[in-house]
C-alpha positions in Angstrom: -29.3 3.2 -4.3 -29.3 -0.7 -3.4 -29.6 -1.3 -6.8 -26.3 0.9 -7.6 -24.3 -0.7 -5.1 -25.7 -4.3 -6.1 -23.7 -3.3 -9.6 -20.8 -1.9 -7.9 -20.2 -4.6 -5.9 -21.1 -7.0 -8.7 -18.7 -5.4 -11.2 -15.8 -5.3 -8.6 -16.3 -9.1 -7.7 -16.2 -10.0 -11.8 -13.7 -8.1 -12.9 -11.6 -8.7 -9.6 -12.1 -12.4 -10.1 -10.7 -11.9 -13.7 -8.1 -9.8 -13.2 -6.7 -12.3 -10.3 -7.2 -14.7 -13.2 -4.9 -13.3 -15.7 -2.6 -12.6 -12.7 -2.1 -15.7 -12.1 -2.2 -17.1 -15.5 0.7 -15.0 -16.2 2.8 -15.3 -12.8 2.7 -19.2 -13.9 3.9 -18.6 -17.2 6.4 -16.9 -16.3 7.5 -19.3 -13.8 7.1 -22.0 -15.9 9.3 -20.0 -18.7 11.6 -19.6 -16.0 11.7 -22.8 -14.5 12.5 -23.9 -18.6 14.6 -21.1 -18.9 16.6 -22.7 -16.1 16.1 -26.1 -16.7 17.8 -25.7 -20.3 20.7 -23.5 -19.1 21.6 -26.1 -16.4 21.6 -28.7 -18.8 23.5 -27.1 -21.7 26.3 -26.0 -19.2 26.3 -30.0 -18.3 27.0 -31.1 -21.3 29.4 -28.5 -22.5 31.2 -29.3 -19.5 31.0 -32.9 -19.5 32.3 -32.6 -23.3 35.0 -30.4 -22.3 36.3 -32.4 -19.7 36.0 -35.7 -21.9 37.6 -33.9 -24.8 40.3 -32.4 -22.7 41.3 -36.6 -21.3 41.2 -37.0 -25.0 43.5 -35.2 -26.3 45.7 -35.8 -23.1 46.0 -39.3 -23.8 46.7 -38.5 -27.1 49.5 -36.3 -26.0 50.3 -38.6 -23.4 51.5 -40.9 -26.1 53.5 -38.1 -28.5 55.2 -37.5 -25.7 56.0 -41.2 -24.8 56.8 -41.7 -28.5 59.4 -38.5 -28.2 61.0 -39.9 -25.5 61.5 -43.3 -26.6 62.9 -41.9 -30.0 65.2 -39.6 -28.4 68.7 -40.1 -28.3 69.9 -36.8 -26.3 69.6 -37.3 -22.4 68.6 -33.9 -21.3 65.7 -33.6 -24.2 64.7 -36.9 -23.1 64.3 -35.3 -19.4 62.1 -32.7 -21.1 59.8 -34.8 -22.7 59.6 -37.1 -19.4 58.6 -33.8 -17.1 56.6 -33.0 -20.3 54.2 -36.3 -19.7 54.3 -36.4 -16.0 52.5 -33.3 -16.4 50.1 -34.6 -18.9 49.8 -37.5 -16.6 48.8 -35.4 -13.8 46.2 -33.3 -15.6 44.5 -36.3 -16.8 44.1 -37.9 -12.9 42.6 -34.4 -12.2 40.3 -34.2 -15.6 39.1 -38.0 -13.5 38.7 -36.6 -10.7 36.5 -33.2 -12.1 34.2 -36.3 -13.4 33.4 -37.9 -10.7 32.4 -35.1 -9.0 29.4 -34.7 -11.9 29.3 -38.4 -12.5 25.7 -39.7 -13.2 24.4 -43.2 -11.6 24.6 -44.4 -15.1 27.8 -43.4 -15.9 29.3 -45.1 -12.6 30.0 -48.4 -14.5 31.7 -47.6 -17.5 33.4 -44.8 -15.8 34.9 -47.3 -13.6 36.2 -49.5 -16.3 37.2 -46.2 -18.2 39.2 -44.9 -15.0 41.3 -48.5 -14.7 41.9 -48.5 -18.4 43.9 -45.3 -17.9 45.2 -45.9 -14.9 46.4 -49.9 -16.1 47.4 -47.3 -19.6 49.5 -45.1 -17.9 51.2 -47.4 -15.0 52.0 -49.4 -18.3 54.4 -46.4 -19.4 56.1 -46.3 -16.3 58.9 -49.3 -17.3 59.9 -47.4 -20.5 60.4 -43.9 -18.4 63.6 -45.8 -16.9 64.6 -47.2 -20.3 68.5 -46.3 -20.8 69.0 -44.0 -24.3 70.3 -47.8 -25.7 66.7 -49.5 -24.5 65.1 -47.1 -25.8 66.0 -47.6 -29.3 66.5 -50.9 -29.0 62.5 -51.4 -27.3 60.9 -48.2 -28.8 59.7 -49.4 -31.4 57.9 -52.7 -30.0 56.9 -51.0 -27.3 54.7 -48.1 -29.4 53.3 -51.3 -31.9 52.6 -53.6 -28.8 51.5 -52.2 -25.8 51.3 -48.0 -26.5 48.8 -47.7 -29.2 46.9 -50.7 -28.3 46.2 -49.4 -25.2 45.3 -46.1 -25.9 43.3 -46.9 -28.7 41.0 -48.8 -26.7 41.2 -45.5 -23.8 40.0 -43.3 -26.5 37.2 -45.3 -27.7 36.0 -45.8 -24.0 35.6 -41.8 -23.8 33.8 -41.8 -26.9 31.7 -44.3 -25.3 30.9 -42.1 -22.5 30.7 -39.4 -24.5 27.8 -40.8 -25.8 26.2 -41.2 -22.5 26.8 -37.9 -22.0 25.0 -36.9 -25.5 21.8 -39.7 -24.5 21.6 -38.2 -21.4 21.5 -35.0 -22.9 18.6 -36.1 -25.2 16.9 -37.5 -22.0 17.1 -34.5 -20.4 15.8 -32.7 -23.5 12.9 -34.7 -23.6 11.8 -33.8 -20.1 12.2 -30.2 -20.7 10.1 -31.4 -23.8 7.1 -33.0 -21.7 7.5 -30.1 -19.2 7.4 -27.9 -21.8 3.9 -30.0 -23.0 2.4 -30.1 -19.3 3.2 -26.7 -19.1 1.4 -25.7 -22.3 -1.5 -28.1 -21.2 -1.7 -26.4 -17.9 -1.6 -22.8 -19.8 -4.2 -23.5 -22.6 -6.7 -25.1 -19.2 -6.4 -21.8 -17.4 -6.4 -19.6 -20.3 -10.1 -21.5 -21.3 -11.6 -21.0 -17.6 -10.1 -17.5 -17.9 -11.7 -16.7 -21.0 -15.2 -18.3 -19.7 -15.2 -16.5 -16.7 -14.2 -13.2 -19.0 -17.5 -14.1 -21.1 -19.5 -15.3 -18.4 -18.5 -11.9 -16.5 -18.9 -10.1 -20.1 -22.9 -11.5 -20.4 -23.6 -10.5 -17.0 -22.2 -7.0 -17.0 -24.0 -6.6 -20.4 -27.4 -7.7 -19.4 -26.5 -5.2 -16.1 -26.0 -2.8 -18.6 -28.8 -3.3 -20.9 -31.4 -3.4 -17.9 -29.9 0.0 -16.6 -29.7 1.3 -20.0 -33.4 0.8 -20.6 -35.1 1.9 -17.3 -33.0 5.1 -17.4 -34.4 5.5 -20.9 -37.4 5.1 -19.4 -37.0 7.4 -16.7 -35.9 9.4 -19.6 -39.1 9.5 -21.1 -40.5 10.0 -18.3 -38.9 13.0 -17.1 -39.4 14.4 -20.9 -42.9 13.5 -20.7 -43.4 15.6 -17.1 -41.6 18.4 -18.8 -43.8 18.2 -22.0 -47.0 18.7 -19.1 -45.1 20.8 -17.1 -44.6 23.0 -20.3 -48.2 22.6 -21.5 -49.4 23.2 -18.5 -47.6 26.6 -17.8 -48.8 27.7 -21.0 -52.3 26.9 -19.8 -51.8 28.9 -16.8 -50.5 31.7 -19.2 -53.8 31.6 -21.1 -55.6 31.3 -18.4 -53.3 34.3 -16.3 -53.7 36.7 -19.3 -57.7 35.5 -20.0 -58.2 36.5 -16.4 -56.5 39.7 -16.7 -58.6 40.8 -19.7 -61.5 40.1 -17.8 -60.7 41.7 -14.7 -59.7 44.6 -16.7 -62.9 45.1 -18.4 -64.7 44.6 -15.5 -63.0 46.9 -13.8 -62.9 49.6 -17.0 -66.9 48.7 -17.9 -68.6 48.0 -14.2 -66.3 49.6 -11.5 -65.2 52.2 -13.9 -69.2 53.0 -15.2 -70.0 53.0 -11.5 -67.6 55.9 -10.2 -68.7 57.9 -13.6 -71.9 57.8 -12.4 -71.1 58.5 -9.3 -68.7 61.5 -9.9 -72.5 62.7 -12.0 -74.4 62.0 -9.3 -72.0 64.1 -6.9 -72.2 67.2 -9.1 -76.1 67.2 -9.7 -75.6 67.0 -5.8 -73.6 70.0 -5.9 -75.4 71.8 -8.1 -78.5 71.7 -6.1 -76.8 73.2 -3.4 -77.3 77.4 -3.4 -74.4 79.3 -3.7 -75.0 81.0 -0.1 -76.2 77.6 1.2 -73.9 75.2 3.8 -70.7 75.8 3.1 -69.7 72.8 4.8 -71.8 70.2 3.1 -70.3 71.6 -0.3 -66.3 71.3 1.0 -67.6 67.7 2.2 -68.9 67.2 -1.5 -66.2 68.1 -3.0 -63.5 66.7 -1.0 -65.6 62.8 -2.0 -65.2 64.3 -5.5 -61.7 64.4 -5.2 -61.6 61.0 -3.3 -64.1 59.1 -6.5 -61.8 60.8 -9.3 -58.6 59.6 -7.2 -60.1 56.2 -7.5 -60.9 56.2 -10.7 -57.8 57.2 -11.6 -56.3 54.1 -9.7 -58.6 51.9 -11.4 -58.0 53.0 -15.0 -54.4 52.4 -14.2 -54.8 48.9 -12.4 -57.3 48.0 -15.7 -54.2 49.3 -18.1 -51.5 47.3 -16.1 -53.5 44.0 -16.1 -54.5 44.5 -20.2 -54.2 47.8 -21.7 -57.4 47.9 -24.0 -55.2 49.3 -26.4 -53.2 46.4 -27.3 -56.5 44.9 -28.0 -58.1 47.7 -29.7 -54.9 49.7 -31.6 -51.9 47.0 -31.8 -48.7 46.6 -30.2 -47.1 49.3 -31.2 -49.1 51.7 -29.5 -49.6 49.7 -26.5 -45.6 49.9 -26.0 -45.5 53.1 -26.5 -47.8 53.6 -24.2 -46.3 51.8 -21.7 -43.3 53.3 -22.2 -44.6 56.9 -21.6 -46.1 55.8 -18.2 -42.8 54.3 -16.9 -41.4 57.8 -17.8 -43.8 59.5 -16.2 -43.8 57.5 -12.9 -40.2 57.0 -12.4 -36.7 59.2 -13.9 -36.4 56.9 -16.7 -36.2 58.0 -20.2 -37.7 55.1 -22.4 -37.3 55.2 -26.3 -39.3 53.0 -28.2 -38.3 52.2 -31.6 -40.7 49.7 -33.9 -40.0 49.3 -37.9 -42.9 48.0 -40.5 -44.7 45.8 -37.9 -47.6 43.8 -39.6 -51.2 44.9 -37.8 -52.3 41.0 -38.1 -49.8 39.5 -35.4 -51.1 36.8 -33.3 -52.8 37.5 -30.4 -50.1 35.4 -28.3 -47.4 37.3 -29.9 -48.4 40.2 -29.4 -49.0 39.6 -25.2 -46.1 38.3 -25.5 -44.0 40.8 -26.8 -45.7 43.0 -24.6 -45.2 41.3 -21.2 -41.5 40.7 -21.9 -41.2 44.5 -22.2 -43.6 45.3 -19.5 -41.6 42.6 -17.1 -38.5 44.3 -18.3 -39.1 47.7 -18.1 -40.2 46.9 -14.4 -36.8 45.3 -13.0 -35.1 48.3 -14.7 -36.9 50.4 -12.9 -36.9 48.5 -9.3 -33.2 47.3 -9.6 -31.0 48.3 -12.5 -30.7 52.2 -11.3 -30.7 52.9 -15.1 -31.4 56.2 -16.8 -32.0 55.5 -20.4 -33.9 52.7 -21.9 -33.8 52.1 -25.6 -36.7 49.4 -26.8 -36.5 48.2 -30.7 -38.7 45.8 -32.1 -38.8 45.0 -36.2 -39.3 42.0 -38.7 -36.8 40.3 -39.9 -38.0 37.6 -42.6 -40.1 35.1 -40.7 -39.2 36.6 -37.5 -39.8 39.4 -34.9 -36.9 41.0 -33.3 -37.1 42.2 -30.0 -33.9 44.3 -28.0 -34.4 46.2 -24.7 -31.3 48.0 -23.6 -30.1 49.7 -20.3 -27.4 51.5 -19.0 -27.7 50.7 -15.6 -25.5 48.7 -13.2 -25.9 45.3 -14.4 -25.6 41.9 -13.2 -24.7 38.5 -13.8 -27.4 36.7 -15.3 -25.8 33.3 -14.6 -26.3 34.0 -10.4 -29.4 36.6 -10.4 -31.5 35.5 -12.7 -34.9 35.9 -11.0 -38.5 34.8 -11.6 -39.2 37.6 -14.0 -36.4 36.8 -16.1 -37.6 33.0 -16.3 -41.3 34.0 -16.6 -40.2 35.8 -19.5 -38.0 32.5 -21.0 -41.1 30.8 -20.3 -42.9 33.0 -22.7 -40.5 33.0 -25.3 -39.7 29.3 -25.1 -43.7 28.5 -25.3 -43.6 30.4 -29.2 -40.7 28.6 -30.3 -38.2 31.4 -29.7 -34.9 32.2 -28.3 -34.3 34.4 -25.8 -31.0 35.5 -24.5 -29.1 38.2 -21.4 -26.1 40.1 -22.1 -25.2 41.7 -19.0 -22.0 42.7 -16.7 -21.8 44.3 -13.7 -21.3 48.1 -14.5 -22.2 47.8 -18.1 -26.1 47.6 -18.3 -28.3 44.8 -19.8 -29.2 43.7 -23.0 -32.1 41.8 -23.3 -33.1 40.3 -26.9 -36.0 38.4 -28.2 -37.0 36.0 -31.2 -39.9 35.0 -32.0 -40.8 32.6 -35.5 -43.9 34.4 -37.0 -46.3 31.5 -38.3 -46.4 30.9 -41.7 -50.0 32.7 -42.6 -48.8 35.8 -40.5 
């Protein structure tokens, strides 16, 4: 028992351990996938909105100057006062699209941002003069104007957003490159847990193993050595059966040849007595004679029957066949049972053991039919069958269940039957009798 709850608690402490291990091995992952996850999301949506708002102030400043250029080559007043609302507006977009930048302006970015932000503004406060230009200055300027100070101006603008759109695109790079070494550590950190978990999984493997191997080979000895103490436990009832049914024979000679002789000659003895007495003599000593007659024949009767129960001479001296019958007639002349015995070409030169054996397993039989079954027909077949005697005792009692009341004549019997090598099996219900039947391997030079 200490030994069993050493492995329990061993085998919850290792695979615990390794279980946390891969628990944490992939929480981590997954918040390091996450963290990347997030990481890349935040700075794709930085650069696409950094682009968009550097690609939306270039193409206002591009517009900025069609729309200057339309007004300055426009003769009609009112369309002139269309294209002038048309670039305040564009002028007032571009101040916010400044403003929107700063607000996500990097330290790096400060600088040329700065320089960027008074271009435009030094760009646009430059347009103001030619927004007051009569229809006759207009066409009369226009034209300078646009070559001179327009294009010049926002030339140089648009290449200052490109220029920042390439900070935007290096720090983009920059911030790829740490999601890069994060990524790296990340993987470093991953491949160092997943080692210690996989040493601990085959440090934990080797120690469960040898566990196993230890308990695998004392319970293989305790295997052997419960099969050995059945082996002697069977060898030694089988003794005890030789020995039981050696006993029996000699009690029941002794009893048949010594005690049996002895009440013969005394049963003689009591009638020479008898006989010496006149007929007119003491009536009372001869009823005293013959009432001890009556008491030595009643006892020898009671010995020839306790000699036949422990070993009928007959199975000895005439063969099974008789010795069941013979058995079966005294059951049905003791008790109200009517016992048929049936036997087919039986050989004459069974073994010995077979031959008790048979003969106990009907004997045991015939007595729990009698004591508990409340049966009034008993059929008994016995035959050979190839290698094999086949033994059936059937009753029409009231049954049982074999699986609850098997008793100790039912395993005594087993016993028998398993000690030859054969099978024996119950068929019973309650209500519908018993069928007991019986195999047994003849050996090869019966």
């Amino acid at each position: 028992m200490h030994k069993a709850s050493q492995t329990r608690i061993l085998l919850w402490i290792g695979f615990g351990g390794l279980i946390f291990l891969f628990a944490v091995a992939g929480l981590n992952a997954l918040s390091i996938l996450n963290k990347l996850q997030n990481r890349n999301e935040g700075i794709r949506e930085d650069y696409v909105n950094r682009s968009r708002i550097l690609e939306q102030l270039r193409s206002d400043l591009f517009l900025s100057g069609t729309y200057v250029r339309d007004l300055l080559l426009e003769p009609d007043p009112a369309l002139a006062r269309v294209h002038r609302n048309e670039l305040d507006g564009v002028r007032a977009q571009i101040y916010e699209l400044i403003e929107d930048y700063k607000r996500i302006l990097r330290p790096e970015e400060r600088q040329p941002f700065s320089q960027f932000e008074a271009e435009v503004d030094s760009y646009l406060n430059s347009l103001q003069p030619a927004l007051t230009w009569t229809a006759q200055q207009r066409q009369q300027l226009g034209y300078t104007f646009m070559k001179d100070s327009l294009l010049p101006r926002r030339m140089s603008i648009v290449h200052m957003a490109d220029q920042l759109a390439s900070v935007n695109e290096r720090q983009m790079e920059a911030a790829s490159r740490r999601v890069s070494n994060l990524f790296s550590s990340s993987r470093r950190w991953l491949a160092i847990l997943f080692l210690v978990t996989l040493a601990c999984g085959i440090l934990l493997a080797g120690m469960t193993m040898r566990r196993l191997f230890r308990l695998e080979r004392e319970s293989a000895q305790r295997f052997e050595e419960v099969v050995q103490a059945r082996s002697a436990l069977s060898d030694l009832s089988a003794r005890l059966l030789e020995v039981q049914e050696s006993e029996r024979r000699a009690l029941s000679r002794e009893l048949h040849d010594e005690v049996g002789q002895s009440l013969s000659a005394l049963l003689l003895a009591l009638g020479n007595v008898a006989a010496l007495i006149p007929a007119d003599g003491n009536s009372g000593a001869r009823a005293q004679l013959q009432d001890i007659r009556r008491m030595a024949e009643k006892t020898v009767a009671v010995v020839r029957d306790m000699s036949l129960l422990l070993r009928p001479s007959m199975l000895d001296d005439l063969g099974l066949i008789p010795a069941l019958k013979w058995q079966a007639r005294e059951v049905s002349r003791t008790s109200n049972l009517a016992v048929e015995v049936h036997a087919g070409s039986i050989p004459e030169d069974l073994p010995d053991e077979h031959k008790t054996c048979i003969y106990r397993v009907v004997q045991e039989a015939l007595r729990n039919v009698t004591r508990h079954a409340r049966a009034k027909h008993v059929q008994i077949s016995l035959e050979q069958s190839g290698p094999s005697l086949h033994l059936k005792i059937q009753d029409d009692g009231q049954g049982f269940v074999p699986e609850r009341d098997k008793g100790v004549g039912l395993l005594g019997m087993q016993e028998r039957v398993a000690r030859l090598h054969g099978t024996f099996a119950i068929q019973s219900e309650p209500g519908k009798g018993a069928t007991i039947q019986v195999s047994l391997p003849l050996p090869l030079a019966a």
